[in-house]
N, C-alpha and C positions, 0 to 999 in steps of 0.2 A: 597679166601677172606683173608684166613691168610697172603699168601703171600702180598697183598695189603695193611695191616695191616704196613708193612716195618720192622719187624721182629717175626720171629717164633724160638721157640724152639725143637729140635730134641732128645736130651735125659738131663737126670736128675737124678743123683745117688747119692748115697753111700757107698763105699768101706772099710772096715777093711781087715786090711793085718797084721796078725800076724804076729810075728818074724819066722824069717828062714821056710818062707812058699816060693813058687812059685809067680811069679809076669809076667804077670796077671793069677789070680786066673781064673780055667775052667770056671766060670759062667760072670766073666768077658764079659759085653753088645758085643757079637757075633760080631755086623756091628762095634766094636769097639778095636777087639781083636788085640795085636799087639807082636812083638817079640821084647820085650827090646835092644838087644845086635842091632838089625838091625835099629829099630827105622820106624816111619809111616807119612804120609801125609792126612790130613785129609780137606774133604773139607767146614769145619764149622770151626768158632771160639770156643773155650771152656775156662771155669772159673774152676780152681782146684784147691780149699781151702783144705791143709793141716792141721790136727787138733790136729795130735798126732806122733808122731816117728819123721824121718828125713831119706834121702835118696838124689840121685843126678835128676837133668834134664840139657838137653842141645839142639840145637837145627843150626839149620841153621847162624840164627844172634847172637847166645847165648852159649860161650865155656861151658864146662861142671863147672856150678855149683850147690852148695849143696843147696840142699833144707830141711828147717825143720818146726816145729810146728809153726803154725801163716803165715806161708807166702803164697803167693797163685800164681802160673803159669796162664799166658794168653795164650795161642795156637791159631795160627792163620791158615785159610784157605790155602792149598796147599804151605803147609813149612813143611818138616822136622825140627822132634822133637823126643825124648825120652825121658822118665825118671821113675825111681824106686826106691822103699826104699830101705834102706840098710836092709841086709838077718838077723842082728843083733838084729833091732829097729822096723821092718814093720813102716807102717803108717793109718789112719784114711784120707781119701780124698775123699773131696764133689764135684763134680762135673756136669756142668751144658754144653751141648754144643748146639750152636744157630748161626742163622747165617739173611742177609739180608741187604737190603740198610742203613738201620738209623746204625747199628751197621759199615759198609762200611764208613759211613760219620763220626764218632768217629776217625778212620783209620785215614782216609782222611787229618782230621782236627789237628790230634796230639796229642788227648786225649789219646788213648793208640799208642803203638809202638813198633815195633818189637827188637829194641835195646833194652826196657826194660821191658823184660817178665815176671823176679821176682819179685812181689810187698810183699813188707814187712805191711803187715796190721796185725799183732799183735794174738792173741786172742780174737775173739769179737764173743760175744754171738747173738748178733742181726743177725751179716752175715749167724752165723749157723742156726737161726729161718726163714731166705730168702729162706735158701737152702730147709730148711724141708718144708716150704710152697709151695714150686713150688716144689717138692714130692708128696706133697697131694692132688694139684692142678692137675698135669699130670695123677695122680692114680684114679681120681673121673674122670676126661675124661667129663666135662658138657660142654655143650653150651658156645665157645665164651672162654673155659680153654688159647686157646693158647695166646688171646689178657691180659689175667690174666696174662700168665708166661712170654709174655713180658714186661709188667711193672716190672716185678719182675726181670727181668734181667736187665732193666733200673735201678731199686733201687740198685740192687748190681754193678752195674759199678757207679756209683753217689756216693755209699758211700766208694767201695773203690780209686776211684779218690781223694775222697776228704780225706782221711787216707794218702796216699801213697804222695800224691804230698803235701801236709801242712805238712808232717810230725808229723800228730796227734798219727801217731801208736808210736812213743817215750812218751811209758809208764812205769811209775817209777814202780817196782817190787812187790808193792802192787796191782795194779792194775793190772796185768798179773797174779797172783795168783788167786786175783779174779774173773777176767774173763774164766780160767783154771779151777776152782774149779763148775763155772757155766756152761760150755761146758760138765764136765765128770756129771754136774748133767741131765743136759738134754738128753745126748744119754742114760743113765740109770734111765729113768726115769719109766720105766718096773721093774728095781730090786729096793733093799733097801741099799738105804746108810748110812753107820754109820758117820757124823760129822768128827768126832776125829779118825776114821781109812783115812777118806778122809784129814785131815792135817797133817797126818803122810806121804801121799802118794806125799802129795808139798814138803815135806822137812820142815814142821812149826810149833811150838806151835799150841795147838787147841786153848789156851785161848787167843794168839794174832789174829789167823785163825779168829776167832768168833764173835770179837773186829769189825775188820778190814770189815769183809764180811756185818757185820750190819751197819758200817758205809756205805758203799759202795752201797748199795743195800736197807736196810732200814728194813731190816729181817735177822733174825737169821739165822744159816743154815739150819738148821733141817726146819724150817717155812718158805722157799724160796721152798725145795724141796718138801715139802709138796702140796705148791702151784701152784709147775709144775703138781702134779699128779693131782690136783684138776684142773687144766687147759688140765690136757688128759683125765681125766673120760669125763668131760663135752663131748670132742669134741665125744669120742666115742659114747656117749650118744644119741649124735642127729644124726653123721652120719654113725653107724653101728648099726645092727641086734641083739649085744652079749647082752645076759641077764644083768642085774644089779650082780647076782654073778658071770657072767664069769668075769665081769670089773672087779670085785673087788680080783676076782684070778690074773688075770691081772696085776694088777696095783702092787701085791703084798701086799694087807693090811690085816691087821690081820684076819680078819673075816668078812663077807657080813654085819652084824651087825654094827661093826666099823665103818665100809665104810658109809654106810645107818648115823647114827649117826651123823659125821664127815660133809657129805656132807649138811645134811638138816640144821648142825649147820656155816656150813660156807656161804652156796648158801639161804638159807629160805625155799628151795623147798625139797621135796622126790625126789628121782633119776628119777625116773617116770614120775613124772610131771613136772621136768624138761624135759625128753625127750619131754614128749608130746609137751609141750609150747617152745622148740626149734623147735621141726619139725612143727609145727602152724606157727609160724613166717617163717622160711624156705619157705615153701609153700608159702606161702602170697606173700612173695617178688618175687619168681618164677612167 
Protein backbone atom coordinates (compact mmCIF):
# COMPACT_ATOMS: atom_id res chain seq x y z
CA UNK A 1 0.00 0.00 0.00
CA UNK A 2 2.78 2.34 0.85
CA UNK A 3 4.41 1.66 -2.10
CA UNK A 4 1.24 2.46 -4.38
CA UNK A 5 0.94 5.47 -2.27
CA UNK A 6 4.14 6.66 -5.10
CA UNK A 7 6.47 7.60 -2.20
CA UNK A 8 7.65 6.22 1.11
CA UNK A 9 10.11 7.08 3.44
CA UNK A 10 12.94 4.88 4.78
CA UNK A 11 14.74 6.70 7.62
CA UNK A 12 14.55 10.19 9.41
CA UNK A 13 17.25 11.59 11.66
CA UNK A 14 19.22 13.64 13.61
CA UNK A 15 22.82 13.92 13.98
CA UNK A 16 25.24 16.16 16.24
CA UNK A 17 28.86 15.83 15.56
CA UNK A 18 30.96 17.56 17.78
CA UNK A 19 34.21 18.85 17.02
CA UNK A 20 37.14 16.62 16.49
CA UNK A 21 34.89 13.55 16.94
CA UNK A 22 34.79 10.48 14.37
CA UNK A 23 32.44 10.85 11.44
CA UNK A 24 30.17 8.73 11.28
CA UNK A 25 29.71 8.44 14.87
CA UNK A 26 29.14 4.18 15.95
CA UNK A 27 25.38 4.75 16.34
CA UNK A 28 25.39 6.24 13.14
CA UNK A 29 21.79 4.29 11.28
CA UNK A 30 23.68 0.66 10.63
CA UNK A 31 22.00 0.04 6.87
CA UNK A 32 23.61 3.64 6.65
CA UNK A 33 27.07 3.41 7.87
CA UNK A 34 29.73 4.54 5.55
CA UNK A 35 33.59 5.29 5.34
CA UNK A 36 34.02 8.88 4.56
CA UNK A 37 37.51 8.66 2.77
CA UNK A 38 35.81 5.87 0.35
CA UNK A 39 32.48 7.37 0.11
CA UNK A 40 28.85 5.07 -0.71
CA UNK A 41 26.00 4.39 -3.20
CA UNK A 42 22.85 4.44 -1.72
CA UNK A 43 19.70 3.25 -3.32
CA UNK A 44 17.24 6.07 -1.98
CA UNK A 45 17.11 9.74 -2.53
CA UNK A 46 18.00 11.73 0.77
CA UNK A 47 17.43 15.45 2.09
CA UNK A 48 20.50 16.59 4.58
CA UNK A 49 19.88 20.00 6.22
CA UNK A 50 22.97 21.29 7.81
CA UNK A 51 22.29 23.40 10.81
CA UNK A 52 25.39 24.16 12.53
CA UNK A 53 29.33 23.71 11.87
CA UNK A 54 30.65 23.34 8.11
CA UNK A 55 32.49 20.60 6.51
CA UNK A 56 32.93 19.15 2.63
CA UNK A 57 30.61 16.94 0.22
CA UNK A 58 31.29 15.72 -3.28
CA UNK A 59 29.93 13.31 -5.31
CA UNK A 60 29.92 11.74 -8.72
CA UNK A 61 28.28 14.96 -10.78
CA UNK A 62 29.66 17.24 -7.85
CA UNK A 63 33.57 18.26 -7.29
CA UNK A 64 34.34 18.51 -3.80
CA UNK A 65 32.57 21.31 -2.27
CA UNK A 66 32.19 22.96 1.12
CA UNK A 67 29.29 22.72 2.80
CA UNK A 68 28.16 24.93 5.71
CA UNK A 69 25.26 26.09 8.08
CA UNK A 70 21.94 26.67 6.08
CA UNK A 71 22.76 24.71 3.19
CA UNK A 72 21.27 21.37 2.42
CA UNK A 73 22.72 18.18 0.16
CA UNK A 74 20.28 16.12 -2.25
CA UNK A 75 21.62 12.45 -2.62
CA UNK A 76 20.47 10.67 -5.16
CA UNK A 77 19.80 6.82 -5.82
CA UNK A 78 22.91 4.60 -7.03
CA UNK A 79 25.44 7.76 -7.31
CA UNK A 80 28.35 8.00 -5.40
CA UNK A 81 28.73 10.53 -2.89
CA UNK A 82 30.57 11.58 0.36
CA UNK A 83 30.71 14.09 2.73
CA UNK A 84 31.87 15.34 6.41
CA UNK A 85 32.40 17.97 8.79
CA UNK A 86 35.37 19.46 9.24
CA UNK A 87 37.36 17.60 12.58
CA UNK A 88 37.43 21.51 13.82
CA UNK A 89 33.58 22.64 13.51
CA UNK A 90 31.54 19.00 13.56
CA UNK A 91 28.07 19.78 12.41
CA UNK A 92 24.23 19.45 13.26
CA UNK A 93 22.47 17.32 10.12
CA UNK A 94 18.83 16.54 9.60
CA UNK A 95 18.28 14.13 7.50
CA UNK A 96 15.47 12.42 5.69
CA UNK A 97 15.96 9.49 3.16
CA UNK A 98 12.83 8.38 0.70
CA UNK A 99 12.49 7.02 -2.40
CA UNK A 100 9.65 6.21 -5.30
CA UNK A 101 7.84 7.10 -8.51
CA UNK A 102 6.36 10.81 -7.76
CA UNK A 103 9.94 11.67 -6.35
CA UNK A 104 11.48 9.70 -9.83
CA UNK A 105 9.15 12.20 -11.71
CA UNK A 106 10.63 15.38 -9.83
CA UNK A 107 14.03 13.88 -11.50
CA UNK A 108 12.54 13.41 -14.56
CA UNK A 109 11.03 16.74 -14.96
CA UNK A 110 13.94 18.96 -13.75
CA UNK A 111 12.86 19.95 -10.45
CA UNK A 112 15.86 18.62 -8.68
CA UNK A 113 19.12 17.62 -10.50
CA UNK A 114 22.07 16.01 -10.18
CA UNK A 115 24.41 18.98 -11.43
CA UNK A 116 22.83 20.87 -8.44
CA UNK A 117 23.08 19.06 -5.25
CA UNK A 118 24.01 22.01 -2.95
CA UNK A 119 20.93 24.12 -2.35
CA UNK A 120 21.57 27.16 -0.34
CA UNK A 121 18.18 27.54 1.76
CA UNK A 122 19.45 29.83 4.46
CA UNK A 123 18.43 29.08 8.15
CA UNK A 124 14.74 28.36 8.41
CA UNK A 125 13.09 27.39 11.41
CA UNK A 126 9.95 25.89 9.54
CA UNK A 127 12.28 23.36 7.45
CA UNK A 128 13.72 22.40 10.92
CA UNK A 129 9.94 21.96 12.43
CA UNK A 130 9.31 19.34 8.97
CA UNK A 131 12.15 17.60 9.90
CA UNK A 132 11.10 17.13 13.69
CA UNK A 133 7.62 16.27 12.62
CA UNK A 134 8.47 13.38 10.33
CA UNK A 135 10.55 12.28 13.66
CA UNK A 136 7.72 12.02 15.59
CA UNK A 137 5.63 10.85 12.88
CA UNK A 138 8.11 7.69 12.18
CA UNK A 139 8.53 7.26 16.11
CA UNK A 140 4.62 6.94 16.89
CA UNK A 141 4.56 4.19 13.85
CA UNK A 142 0.35 4.78 13.45
CA UNK A 143 -1.85 3.86 10.84
CA UNK A 144 -1.13 5.30 7.43
CA UNK A 145 2.39 7.35 9.31
CA UNK A 146 4.21 6.62 5.93
CA UNK A 147 1.37 8.57 3.56
CA UNK A 148 2.02 11.41 6.71
CA UNK A 149 5.86 11.57 5.99
CA UNK A 150 5.32 11.60 2.50
CA UNK A 151 3.51 14.85 2.36
CA UNK A 152 6.01 15.92 4.61
CA UNK A 153 8.69 15.24 2.25
CA UNK A 154 6.55 16.89 -0.52
CA UNK A 155 6.37 20.09 1.78
CA UNK A 156 10.10 20.11 2.27
CA UNK A 157 11.08 19.70 -1.50
CA UNK A 158 8.12 22.63 -2.41
CA UNK A 159 9.61 24.83 0.10
CA UNK A 160 12.92 24.27 -0.67
CA UNK A 161 12.47 24.54 -4.51
CA UNK A 162 10.92 27.41 -4.02
CA UNK A 163 14.05 29.12 -1.55
CA UNK A 164 16.61 27.79 -3.79
CA UNK A 165 15.41 28.40 -7.28
CA UNK A 166 13.69 32.36 -6.49
CA UNK A 167 16.36 33.07 -4.52
CA UNK A 168 14.25 33.72 -1.45
CA UNK A 169 17.14 32.37 0.80
CA UNK A 170 19.19 35.98 0.08
CA UNK A 171 18.43 37.10 3.46
CA UNK A 172 19.86 40.40 4.85
CA UNK A 173 21.83 39.55 8.20
CA UNK A 174 18.98 40.25 10.51
CA UNK A 175 17.13 37.76 9.44
CA UNK A 176 19.75 34.87 9.49
CA UNK A 177 20.38 35.94 13.09
CA UNK A 178 17.07 35.48 13.62
CA UNK A 179 16.30 32.48 12.14
CA UNK A 180 19.80 31.18 14.12
CA UNK A 181 18.77 32.26 17.30
CA UNK A 182 15.19 30.29 16.64
CA UNK A 183 16.93 26.96 15.43
CA UNK A 184 19.38 27.03 18.76
CA UNK A 185 15.98 27.84 20.64
CA UNK A 186 14.23 24.93 19.38
CA UNK A 187 16.97 21.93 19.59
CA UNK A 188 17.17 23.39 23.35
CA UNK A 189 14.19 23.49 24.14
CA UNK A 190 14.84 20.78 27.03
CA UNK A 191 17.43 23.20 28.69
CA UNK A 192 17.36 27.04 29.71
CA UNK A 193 18.28 29.74 27.86
CA UNK A 194 19.63 32.96 29.00
CA UNK A 195 18.57 35.78 26.15
CA UNK A 196 21.63 37.92 26.57
CA UNK A 197 24.11 34.84 26.80
CA UNK A 198 22.29 33.60 23.45
CA UNK A 199 23.29 37.33 21.78
CA UNK A 200 26.64 37.18 22.96
CA UNK A 201 26.89 33.76 21.17
CA UNK A 202 25.71 35.66 17.44
CA UNK A 203 28.20 38.07 17.97
CA UNK A 204 25.25 41.03 18.80
CA UNK A 205 23.98 43.54 21.18
CA UNK A 206 21.17 41.84 23.41
CA UNK A 207 19.36 45.26 23.18
CA UNK A 208 19.59 45.35 19.25
CA UNK A 209 19.09 41.10 19.52
CA UNK A 210 15.82 41.89 21.30
CA UNK A 211 14.83 44.85 19.22
CA UNK A 212 15.09 42.86 16.07
CA UNK A 213 13.79 39.24 17.41
CA UNK A 214 10.40 41.03 18.45
CA UNK A 215 10.17 42.74 15.51
CA UNK A 216 10.56 39.64 13.47
CA UNK A 217 8.59 37.30 15.26
CA UNK A 218 6.35 39.46 17.43
CA UNK A 219 7.74 38.23 20.88
CA UNK A 220 10.40 38.87 22.88
CA UNK A 221 12.98 36.30 23.36
CA UNK A 222 12.78 35.00 26.52
CA UNK A 223 8.44 34.85 25.41
CA UNK A 224 9.02 33.02 22.03
CA UNK A 225 11.25 30.37 24.14
CA UNK A 226 8.88 30.13 26.54
CA UNK A 227 6.35 29.31 23.98
CA UNK A 228 8.38 26.58 22.51
CA UNK A 229 8.27 24.94 25.86
CA UNK A 230 4.62 25.56 26.25
CA UNK A 231 4.20 23.96 22.75
CA UNK A 232 6.33 20.63 24.15
CA UNK A 233 4.73 20.22 27.54
CA UNK A 234 1.33 20.19 25.54
CA UNK A 235 2.62 17.67 23.09
CA UNK A 236 4.05 15.43 25.81
CA UNK A 237 1.06 15.85 27.69
CA UNK A 238 -1.30 14.07 25.40
CA UNK A 239 1.16 11.83 23.80
CA UNK A 240 3.20 10.43 26.59
CA UNK A 241 2.76 8.45 29.95
CA UNK A 242 5.39 11.12 32.05
CA UNK A 243 3.83 12.59 35.09
CA UNK A 244 3.10 16.37 35.17
CA UNK A 245 6.44 16.62 37.50
CA UNK A 246 8.46 14.54 35.24
CA UNK A 247 7.45 17.33 32.27
CA UNK A 248 8.22 19.76 34.37
CA UNK A 249 11.76 18.23 35.32
CA UNK A 250 11.91 17.99 31.82
CA UNK A 251 11.19 20.89 30.46
CA UNK A 252 13.60 22.46 32.91
CA UNK A 253 11.28 24.97 34.96
CA UNK A 254 11.72 25.97 38.10
CA UNK A 255 9.44 23.79 40.10
CA UNK A 256 6.16 21.46 39.34
CA UNK A 257 4.39 24.61 40.95
CA UNK A 258 5.69 27.01 38.34
CA UNK A 259 5.00 24.88 35.71
CA UNK A 260 1.38 23.97 37.02
CA UNK A 261 0.89 27.94 37.47
CA UNK A 262 2.35 29.03 34.16
CA UNK A 263 0.44 26.56 32.14
CA UNK A 264 -3.19 27.04 33.57
CA UNK A 265 -2.32 30.79 33.23
CA UNK A 266 -1.34 30.57 29.46
CA UNK A 267 -3.46 27.30 28.21
CA UNK A 268 -7.11 28.09 30.88
CA UNK A 269 -6.65 24.31 31.68
CA UNK A 270 -4.61 22.29 34.58
CA UNK A 271 -1.94 20.13 32.93
CA UNK A 272 -4.35 17.32 33.59
CA UNK A 273 -7.12 18.34 32.07
CA UNK A 274 -5.54 19.27 29.34
CA UNK A 275 -4.25 15.82 28.92
CA UNK A 276 -7.47 14.32 29.49
CA UNK A 277 -9.43 16.76 26.87
CA UNK A 278 -6.40 16.06 24.35
CA UNK A 279 -6.54 12.44 24.50
CA UNK A 280 -10.67 12.81 24.30
CA UNK A 281 -10.24 14.60 21.26
CA UNK A 282 -7.48 12.18 19.98
CA UNK A 283 -9.64 9.22 20.48
CA UNK A 284 -12.59 10.71 18.79
CA UNK A 285 -10.83 11.54 15.64
CA UNK A 286 -9.20 7.79 15.70
Amino acid sequence: MDRRFGLWVNTVGLQSIPPNSPYPLKDHPSGYFFNAKKGRVLGEYQLVYITKGRGLFSSESTPEKQVCRGRLMILFPDQWHTYHPYQQTGWNEYYIGFEGPVVDNLLRGGFISKDNQILEVGLNEELVRLFARALEVAEADKSYSQQYLGGIVLHMLGMILSISKNKIYELGNVDQKVEQAKIIMNENVFKDIDPEELAMKLNISYSWFRKVFKDYTGYAPAKYFQELKLRKAKQLLVSTSHSVKEISFMLDYKSTEHFFSMFKKRTGYTPMEYRSFGRETNSQEE
